[in-house]
Rosetta silent file (secondary structure, phi, psi, omega in degrees, C-alpha in Angstrom):
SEQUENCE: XXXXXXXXXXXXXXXXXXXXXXXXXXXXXXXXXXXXXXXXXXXXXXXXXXXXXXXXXXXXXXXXXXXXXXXXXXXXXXXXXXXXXXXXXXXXXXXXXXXXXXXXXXXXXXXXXXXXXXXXXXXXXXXXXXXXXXXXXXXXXXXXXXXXXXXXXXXXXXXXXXXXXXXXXXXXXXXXXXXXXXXXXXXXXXXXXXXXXXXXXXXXXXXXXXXXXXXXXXXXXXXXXXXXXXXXXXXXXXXXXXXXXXXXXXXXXXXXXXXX
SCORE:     score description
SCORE:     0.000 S_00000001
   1 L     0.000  139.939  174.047  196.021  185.060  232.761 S_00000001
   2 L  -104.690   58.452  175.055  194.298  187.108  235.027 S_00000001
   3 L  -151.890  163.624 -178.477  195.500  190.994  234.153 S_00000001
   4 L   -63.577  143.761  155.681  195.294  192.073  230.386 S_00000001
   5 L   -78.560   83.870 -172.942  197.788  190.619  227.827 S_00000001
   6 L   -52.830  -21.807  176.076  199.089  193.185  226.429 S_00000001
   7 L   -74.236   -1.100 -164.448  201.187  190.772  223.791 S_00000001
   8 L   -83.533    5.528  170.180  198.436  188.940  222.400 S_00000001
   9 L   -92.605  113.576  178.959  198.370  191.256  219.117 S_00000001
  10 H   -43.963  -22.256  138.952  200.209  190.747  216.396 S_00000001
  11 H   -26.889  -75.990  162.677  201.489  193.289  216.111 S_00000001
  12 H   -39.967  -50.667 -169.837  202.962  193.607  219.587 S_00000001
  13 H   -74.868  -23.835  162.127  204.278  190.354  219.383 S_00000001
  14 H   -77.660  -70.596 -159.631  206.485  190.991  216.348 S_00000001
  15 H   -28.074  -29.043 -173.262  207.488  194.139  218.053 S_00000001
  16 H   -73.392  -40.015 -176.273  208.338  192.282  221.047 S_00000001
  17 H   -49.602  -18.448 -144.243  210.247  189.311  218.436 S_00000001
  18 H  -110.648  -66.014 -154.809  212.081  192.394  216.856 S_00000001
  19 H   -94.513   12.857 -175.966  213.220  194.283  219.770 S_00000001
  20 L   -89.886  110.628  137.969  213.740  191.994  222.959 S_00000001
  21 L   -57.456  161.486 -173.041  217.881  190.954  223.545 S_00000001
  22 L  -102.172   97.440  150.874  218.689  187.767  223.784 S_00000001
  23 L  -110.574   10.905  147.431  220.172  188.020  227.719 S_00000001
  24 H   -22.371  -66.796 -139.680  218.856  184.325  228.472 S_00000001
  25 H   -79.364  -24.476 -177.000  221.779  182.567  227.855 S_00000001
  26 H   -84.396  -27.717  178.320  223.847  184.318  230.795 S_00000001
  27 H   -62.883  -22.982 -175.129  220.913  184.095  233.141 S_00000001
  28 H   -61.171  -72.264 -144.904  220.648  180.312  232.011 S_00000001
  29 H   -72.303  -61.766  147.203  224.955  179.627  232.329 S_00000001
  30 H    12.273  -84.652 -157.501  223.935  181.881  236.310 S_00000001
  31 H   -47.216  -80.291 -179.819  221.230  178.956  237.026 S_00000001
  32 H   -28.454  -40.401  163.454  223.681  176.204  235.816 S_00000001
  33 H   -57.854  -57.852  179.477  226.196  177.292  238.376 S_00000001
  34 L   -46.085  -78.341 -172.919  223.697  177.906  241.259 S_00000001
  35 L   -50.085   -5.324  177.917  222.419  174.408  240.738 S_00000001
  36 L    37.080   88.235  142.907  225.911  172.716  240.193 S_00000001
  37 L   -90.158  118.975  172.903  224.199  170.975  236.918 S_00000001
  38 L  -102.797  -27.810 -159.539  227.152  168.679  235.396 S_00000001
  39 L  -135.735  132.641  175.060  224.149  166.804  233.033 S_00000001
  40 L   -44.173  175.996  172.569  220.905  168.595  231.571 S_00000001
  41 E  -108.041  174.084 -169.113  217.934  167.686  233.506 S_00000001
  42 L   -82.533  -43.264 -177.414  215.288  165.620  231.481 S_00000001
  43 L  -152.234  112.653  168.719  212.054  167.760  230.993 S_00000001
  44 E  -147.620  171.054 -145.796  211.423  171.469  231.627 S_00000001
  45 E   -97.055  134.655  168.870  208.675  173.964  231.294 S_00000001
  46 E  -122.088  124.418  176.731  209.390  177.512  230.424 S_00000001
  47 E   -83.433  157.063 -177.054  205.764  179.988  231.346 S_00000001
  48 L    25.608   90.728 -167.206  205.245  182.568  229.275 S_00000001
  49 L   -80.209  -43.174 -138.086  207.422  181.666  226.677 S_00000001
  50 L    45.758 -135.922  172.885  206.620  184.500  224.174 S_00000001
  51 L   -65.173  -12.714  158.044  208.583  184.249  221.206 S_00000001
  52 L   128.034  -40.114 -159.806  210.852  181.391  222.460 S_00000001
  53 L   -47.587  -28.868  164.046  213.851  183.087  223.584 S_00000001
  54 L   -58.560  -46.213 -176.543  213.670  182.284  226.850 S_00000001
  55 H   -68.669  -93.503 -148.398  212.588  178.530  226.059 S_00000001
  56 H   -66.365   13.006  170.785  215.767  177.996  223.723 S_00000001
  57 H   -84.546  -45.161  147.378  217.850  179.326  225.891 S_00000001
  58 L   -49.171   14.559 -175.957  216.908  176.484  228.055 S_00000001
  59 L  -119.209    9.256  170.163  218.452  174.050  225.769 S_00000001
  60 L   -87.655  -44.621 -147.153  221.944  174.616  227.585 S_00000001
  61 L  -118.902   -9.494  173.986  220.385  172.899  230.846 S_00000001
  62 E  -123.793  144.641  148.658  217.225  170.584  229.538 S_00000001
  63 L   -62.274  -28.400 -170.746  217.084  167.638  226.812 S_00000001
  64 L  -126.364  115.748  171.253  213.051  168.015  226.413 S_00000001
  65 E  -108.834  169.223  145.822  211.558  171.860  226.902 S_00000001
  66 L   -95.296   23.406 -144.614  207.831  172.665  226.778 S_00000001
  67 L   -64.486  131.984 -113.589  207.319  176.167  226.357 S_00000001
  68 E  -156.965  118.676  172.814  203.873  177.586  227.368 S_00000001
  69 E  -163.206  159.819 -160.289  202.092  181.526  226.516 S_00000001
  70 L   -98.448  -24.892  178.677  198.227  182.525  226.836 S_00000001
  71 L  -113.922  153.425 -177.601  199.296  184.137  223.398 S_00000001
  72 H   -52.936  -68.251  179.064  198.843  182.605  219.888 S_00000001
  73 H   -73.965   31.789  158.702  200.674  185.115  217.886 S_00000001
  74 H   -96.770  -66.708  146.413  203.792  185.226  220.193 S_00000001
  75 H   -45.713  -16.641 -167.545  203.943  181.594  219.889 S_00000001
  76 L  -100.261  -13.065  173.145  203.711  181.751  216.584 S_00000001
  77 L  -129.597   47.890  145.876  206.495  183.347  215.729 S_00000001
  78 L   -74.660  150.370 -174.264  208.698  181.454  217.930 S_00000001
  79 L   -42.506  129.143  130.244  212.099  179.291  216.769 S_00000001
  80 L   -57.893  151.524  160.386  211.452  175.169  215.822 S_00000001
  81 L  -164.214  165.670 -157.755  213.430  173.234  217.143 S_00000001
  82 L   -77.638  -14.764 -174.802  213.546  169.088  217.317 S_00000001
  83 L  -109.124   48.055  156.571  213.724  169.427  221.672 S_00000001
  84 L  -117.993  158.531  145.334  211.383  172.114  221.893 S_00000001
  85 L  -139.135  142.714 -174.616  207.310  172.191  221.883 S_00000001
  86 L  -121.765  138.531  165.867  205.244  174.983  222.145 S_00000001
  87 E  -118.291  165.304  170.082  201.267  174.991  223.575 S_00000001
  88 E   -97.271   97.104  177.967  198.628  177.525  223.880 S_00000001
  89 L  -150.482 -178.978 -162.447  197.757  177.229  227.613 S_00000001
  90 E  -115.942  111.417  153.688  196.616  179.415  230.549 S_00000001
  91 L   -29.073  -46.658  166.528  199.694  179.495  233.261 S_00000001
  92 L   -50.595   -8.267 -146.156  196.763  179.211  236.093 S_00000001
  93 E  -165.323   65.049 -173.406  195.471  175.960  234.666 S_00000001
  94 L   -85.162  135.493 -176.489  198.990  173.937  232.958 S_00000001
  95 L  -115.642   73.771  173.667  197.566  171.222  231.298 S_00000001
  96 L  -146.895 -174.889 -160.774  200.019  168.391  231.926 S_00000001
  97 L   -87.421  167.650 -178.874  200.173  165.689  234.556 S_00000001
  98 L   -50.365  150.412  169.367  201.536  165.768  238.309 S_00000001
  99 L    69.420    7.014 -143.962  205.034  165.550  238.534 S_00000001
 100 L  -100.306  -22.164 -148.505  206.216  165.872  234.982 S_00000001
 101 E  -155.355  130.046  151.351  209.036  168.793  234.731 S_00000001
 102 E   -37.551  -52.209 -129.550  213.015  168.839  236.555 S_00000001
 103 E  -149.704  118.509  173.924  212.672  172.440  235.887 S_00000001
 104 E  -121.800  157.748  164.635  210.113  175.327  235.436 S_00000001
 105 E  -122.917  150.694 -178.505  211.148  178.748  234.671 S_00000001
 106 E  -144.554  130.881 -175.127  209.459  182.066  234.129 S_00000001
 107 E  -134.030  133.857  150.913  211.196  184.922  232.429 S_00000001
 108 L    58.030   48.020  179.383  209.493  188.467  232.479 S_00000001
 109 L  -170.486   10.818  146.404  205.856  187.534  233.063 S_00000001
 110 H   -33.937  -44.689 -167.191  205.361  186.340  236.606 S_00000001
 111 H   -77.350   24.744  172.769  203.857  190.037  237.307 S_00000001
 112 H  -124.442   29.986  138.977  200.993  189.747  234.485 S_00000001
 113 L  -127.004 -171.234 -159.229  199.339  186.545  236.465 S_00000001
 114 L   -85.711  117.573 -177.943  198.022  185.356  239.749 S_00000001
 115 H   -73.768  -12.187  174.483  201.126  184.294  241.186 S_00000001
 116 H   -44.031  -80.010  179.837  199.053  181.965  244.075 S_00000001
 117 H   -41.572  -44.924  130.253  197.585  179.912  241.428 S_00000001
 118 H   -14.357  -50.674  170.932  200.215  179.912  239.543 S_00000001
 119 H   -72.592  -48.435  178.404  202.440  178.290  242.212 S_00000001
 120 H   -81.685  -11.241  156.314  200.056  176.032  243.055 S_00000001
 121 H   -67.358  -57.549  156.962  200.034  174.406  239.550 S_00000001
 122 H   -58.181  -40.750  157.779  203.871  174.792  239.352 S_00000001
 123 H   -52.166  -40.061 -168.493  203.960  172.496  242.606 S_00000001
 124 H   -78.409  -67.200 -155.498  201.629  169.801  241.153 S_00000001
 125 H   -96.574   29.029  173.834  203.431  169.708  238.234 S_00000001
 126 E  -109.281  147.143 -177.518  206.977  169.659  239.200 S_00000001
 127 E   -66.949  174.451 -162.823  208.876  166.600  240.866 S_00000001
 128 E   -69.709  160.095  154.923  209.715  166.715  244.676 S_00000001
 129 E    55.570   20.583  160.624  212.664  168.690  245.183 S_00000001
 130 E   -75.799  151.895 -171.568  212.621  170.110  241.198 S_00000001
 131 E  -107.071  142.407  177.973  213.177  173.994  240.828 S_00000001
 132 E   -98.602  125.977  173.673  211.122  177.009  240.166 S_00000001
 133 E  -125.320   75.491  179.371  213.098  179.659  238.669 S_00000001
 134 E  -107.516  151.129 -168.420  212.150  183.642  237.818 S_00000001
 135 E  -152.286  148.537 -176.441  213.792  185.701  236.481 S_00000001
 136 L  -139.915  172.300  175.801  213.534  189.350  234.886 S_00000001
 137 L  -123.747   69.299  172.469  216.008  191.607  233.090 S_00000001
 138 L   -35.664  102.382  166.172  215.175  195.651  234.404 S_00000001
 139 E   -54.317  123.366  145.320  216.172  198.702  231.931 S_00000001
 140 L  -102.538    3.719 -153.683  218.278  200.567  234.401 S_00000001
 141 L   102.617 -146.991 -154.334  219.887  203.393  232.155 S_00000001
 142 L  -165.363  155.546  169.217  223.251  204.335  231.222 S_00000001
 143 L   -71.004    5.347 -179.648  226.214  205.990  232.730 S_00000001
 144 L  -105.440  104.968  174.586  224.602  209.330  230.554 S_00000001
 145 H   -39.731  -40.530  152.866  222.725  211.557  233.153 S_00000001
 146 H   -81.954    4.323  156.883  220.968  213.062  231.144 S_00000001
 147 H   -84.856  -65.727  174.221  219.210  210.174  229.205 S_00000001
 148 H   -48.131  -63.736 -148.516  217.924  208.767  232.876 S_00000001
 149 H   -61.626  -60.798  177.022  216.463  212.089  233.887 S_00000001
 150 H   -28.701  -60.238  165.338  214.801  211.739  230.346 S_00000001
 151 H   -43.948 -105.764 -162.169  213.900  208.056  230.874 S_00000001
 152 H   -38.705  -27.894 -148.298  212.294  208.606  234.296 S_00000001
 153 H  -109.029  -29.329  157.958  211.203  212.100  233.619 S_00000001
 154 H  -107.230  -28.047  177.209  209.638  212.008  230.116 S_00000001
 155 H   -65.272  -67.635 -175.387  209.631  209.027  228.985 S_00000001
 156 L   -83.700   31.414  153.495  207.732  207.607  231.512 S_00000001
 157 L  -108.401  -17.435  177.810  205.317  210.360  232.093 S_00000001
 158 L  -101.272  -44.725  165.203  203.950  210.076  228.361 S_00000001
 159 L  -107.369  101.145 -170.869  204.084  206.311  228.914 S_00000001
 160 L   -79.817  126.541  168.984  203.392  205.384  232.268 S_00000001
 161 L   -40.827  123.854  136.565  203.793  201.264  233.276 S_00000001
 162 L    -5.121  148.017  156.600  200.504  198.822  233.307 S_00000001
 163 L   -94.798  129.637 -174.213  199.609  198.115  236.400 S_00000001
 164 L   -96.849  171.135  122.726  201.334  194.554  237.737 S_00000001
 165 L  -103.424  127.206 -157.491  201.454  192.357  240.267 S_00000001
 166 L   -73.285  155.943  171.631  205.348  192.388  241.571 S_00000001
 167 L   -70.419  131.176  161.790  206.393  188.697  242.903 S_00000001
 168 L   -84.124  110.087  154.375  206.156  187.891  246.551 S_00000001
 169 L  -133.135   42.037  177.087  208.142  185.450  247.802 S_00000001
 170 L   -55.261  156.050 -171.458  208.283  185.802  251.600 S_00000001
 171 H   -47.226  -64.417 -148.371  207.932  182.326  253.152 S_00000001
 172 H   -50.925  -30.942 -174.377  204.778  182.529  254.314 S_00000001
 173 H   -65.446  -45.943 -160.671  203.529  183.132  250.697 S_00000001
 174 H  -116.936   -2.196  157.566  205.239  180.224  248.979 S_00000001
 175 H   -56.077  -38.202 -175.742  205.517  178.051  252.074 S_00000001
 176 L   -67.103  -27.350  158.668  201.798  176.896  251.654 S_00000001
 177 L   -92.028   28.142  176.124  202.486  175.839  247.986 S_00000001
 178 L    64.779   38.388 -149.638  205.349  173.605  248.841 S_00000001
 179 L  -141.155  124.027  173.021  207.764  175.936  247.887 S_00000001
 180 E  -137.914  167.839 -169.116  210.865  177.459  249.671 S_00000001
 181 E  -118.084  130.931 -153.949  213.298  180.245  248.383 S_00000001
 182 E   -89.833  -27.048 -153.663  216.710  178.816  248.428 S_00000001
 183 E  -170.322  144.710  174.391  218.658  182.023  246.839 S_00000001
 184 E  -154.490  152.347  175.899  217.776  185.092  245.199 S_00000001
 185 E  -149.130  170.994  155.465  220.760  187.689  243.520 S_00000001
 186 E  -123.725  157.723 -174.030  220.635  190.185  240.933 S_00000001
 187 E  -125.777   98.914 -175.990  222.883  189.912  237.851 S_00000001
 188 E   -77.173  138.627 -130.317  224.018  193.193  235.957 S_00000001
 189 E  -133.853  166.445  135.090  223.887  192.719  232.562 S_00000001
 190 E  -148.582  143.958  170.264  224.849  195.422  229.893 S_00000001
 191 E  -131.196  168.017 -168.240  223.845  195.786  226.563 S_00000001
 192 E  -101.955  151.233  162.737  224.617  197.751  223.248 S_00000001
 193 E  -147.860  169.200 -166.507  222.195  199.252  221.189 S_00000001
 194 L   -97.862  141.170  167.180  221.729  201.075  218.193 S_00000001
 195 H   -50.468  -54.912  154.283  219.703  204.198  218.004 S_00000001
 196 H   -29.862  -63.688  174.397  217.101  201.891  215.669 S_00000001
 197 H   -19.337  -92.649 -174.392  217.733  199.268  218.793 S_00000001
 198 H   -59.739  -22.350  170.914  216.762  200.783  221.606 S_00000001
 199 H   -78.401  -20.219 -164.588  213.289  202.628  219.684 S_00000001
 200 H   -83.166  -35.353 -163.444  212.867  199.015  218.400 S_00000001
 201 H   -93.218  -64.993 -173.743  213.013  197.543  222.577 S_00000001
 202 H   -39.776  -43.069 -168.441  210.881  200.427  223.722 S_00000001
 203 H   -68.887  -62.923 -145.887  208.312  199.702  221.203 S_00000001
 204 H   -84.892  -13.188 -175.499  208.321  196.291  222.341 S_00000001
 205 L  -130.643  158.054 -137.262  207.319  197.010  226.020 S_00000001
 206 H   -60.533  -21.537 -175.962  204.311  197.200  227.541 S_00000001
 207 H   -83.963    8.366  162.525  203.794  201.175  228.379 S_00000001
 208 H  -105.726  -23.080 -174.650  203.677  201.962  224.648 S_00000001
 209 H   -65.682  -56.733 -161.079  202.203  198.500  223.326 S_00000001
 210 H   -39.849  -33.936 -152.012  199.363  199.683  226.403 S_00000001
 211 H  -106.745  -17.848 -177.083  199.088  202.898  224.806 S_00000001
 212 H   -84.135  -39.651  175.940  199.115  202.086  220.891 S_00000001
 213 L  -100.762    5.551  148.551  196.871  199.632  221.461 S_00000001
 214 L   -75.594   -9.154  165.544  194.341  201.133  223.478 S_00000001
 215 L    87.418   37.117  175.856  194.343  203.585  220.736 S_00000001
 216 L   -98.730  -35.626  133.978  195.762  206.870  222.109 S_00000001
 217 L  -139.225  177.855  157.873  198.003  207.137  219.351 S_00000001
 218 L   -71.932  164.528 -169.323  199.537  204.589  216.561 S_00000001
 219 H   -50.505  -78.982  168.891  202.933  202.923  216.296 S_00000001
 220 H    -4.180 -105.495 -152.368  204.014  205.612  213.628 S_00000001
 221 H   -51.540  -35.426 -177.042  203.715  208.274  216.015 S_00000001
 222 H   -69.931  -14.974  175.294  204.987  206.349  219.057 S_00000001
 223 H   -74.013  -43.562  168.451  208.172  205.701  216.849 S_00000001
 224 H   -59.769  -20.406  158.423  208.495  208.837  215.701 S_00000001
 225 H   -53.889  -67.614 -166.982  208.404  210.241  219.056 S_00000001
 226 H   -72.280  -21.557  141.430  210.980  208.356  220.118 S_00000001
 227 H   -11.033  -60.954 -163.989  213.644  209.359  217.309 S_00000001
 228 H   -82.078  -12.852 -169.018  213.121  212.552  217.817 S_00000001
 229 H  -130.829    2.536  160.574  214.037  212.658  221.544 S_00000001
 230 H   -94.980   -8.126  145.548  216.450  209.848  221.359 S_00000001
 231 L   -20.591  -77.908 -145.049  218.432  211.239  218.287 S_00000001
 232 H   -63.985   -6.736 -171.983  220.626  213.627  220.644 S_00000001
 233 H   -89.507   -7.939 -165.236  222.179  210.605  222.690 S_00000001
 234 H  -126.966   19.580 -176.233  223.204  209.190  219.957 S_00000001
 235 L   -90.255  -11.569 -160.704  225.125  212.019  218.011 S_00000001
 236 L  -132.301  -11.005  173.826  228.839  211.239  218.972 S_00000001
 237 L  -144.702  136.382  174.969  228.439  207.664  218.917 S_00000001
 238 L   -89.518   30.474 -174.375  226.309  204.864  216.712 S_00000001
 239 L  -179.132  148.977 -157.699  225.659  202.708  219.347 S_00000001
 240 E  -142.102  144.623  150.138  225.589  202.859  223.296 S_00000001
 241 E   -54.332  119.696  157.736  225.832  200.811  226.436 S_00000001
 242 E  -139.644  125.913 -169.321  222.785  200.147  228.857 S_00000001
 243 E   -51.285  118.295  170.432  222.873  199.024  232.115 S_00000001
 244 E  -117.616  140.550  154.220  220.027  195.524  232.721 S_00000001
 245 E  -104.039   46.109 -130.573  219.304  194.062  236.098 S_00000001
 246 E   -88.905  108.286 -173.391  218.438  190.485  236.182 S_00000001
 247 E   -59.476  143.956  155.552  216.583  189.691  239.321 S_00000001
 248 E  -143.835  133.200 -147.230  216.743  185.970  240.099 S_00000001
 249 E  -130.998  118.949  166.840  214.520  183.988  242.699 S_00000001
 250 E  -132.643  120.211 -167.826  215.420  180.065  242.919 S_00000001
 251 E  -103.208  146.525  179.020  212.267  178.215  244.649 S_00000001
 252 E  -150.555  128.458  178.237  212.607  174.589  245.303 S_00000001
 253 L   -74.119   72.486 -153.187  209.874  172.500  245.579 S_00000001
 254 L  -177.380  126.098  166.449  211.135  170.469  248.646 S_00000001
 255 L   -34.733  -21.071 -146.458  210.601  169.511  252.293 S_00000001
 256 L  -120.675  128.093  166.262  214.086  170.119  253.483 S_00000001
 257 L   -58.777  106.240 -160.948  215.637  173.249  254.404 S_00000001
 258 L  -116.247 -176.842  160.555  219.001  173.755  251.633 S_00000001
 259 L  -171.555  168.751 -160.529  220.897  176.622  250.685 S_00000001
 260 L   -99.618    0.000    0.000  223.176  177.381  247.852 S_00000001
């Protein structure tokens, strides 16, 4: 990939196994509508698989998945399964043949590579008129005011986001790689957590993995931080609603102008 992996530690990556929801399967059941699928498709690729969730989620809509991450230990403590396979491969550089995959997907890791190259790989190795599909799920809050001002205002001043690159996908960008963008929505999501939850999902994302492992402090302390100022939201109730945003961009590798 070409920006740092912040996941490639073991660490990180069980934090990420432990504290990521599983809000695949409705972006998956989403796709399956857009696409009027009545029958899986035969073989498809999921990039930056991590820990699998994304790839076995894909087992509503493919018979054969591939799933694909630049890291070892993420992979490694992904699900088996008998229609699944996981490689160790560089998203820039997919090492299977032209034409190969129905269906590629990307869930929450377009922005840590070069999305050109990228593209231009996903073209080669998808069949004419086969789909490209990212997708991300965005911590928005809560209906509690004062946990967003917290969020924006403290949280994310002691851990400030990695710097990414966000997806483009004005024509001109993904016109050149045989690519056109048929649809794009977002799909609000909500999910419950636990006080333990949600310090478990923070922990799990990249401005604290960035900062524990660059060594500005240890996990301990970044946990214990967050206890301590995430305690009070969680005194009248053990468990809370939060608002997700799942962006979705469906690219179709195909001459012909379509539309959903």
């Amino acid at each position: 990939m070409g920006t740092v992996n912040f996941f490639a530690s073991r660490s990180a990556a069980k934090r990420y196994a432990k504290g990521r929801p599983y809000f695949h399967p409705i972006v998956i059941e989403r796709i399956k509508e857009r696409l009027a699928l009545t029958l899986p498709v035969q073989r498809a690729l999921d990039v930056g698989c991590g820990t699998g969730l994304s790839t076995m989620a894909l087992k509503e809509i493919a018979e054969r998945i591939v799933g694909i991450d630049s890291s070892a230990e993420m992979i490694g403590l992904a699900s088996a399964d008998a229609n699944v396979e996981y490689q160790l491969a560089n998203v820039e550089h997919l090492p299977f043949g032209d034409r190969e995959f129905d269906l590629v997907t990307v869930s929450q890791a377009i922005h840590w590579f070069s999305q050109t190259r990228f593209l231009q790989e996903a073209s080669r190795v998808l069949r004419t008129e086969g789909w490209l599909i990212v997708y991300d799920n965005y911590f928005a809050g809560s209906e509690n005011g004062d946990f967003n001002a917290w969020h924006q205002e403290t949280y994310r001043a002691r851990y400030p986001s990695p710097s990414r690159a966000w997806p483009n996908f004005a024509a001109g960008e993904i016109g050149k790689e045989g690519f056109q963008l048929i649809a794009d929505e977002v799909l609000p999501n909500t999910i419950s957590f636990s006080l333990e939850g949600l310090t478990e999902l923070f922990l799990s994302q990249s401005n604290i993995i960035a900062a524990v492992e660059g060594g500005d402090e240890t996990i301990d302390e970044a946990r214990a931080w967050l206890k301590e100022n995430l305690e009070r939201f969680f005194e009248t109730s053990s468990t809370h609603d939060f608002v997700f945003n799942a962006p979705i961009w469906y690219l179709q590798r195909s001459d012909r102008t379509l539309s959903l």
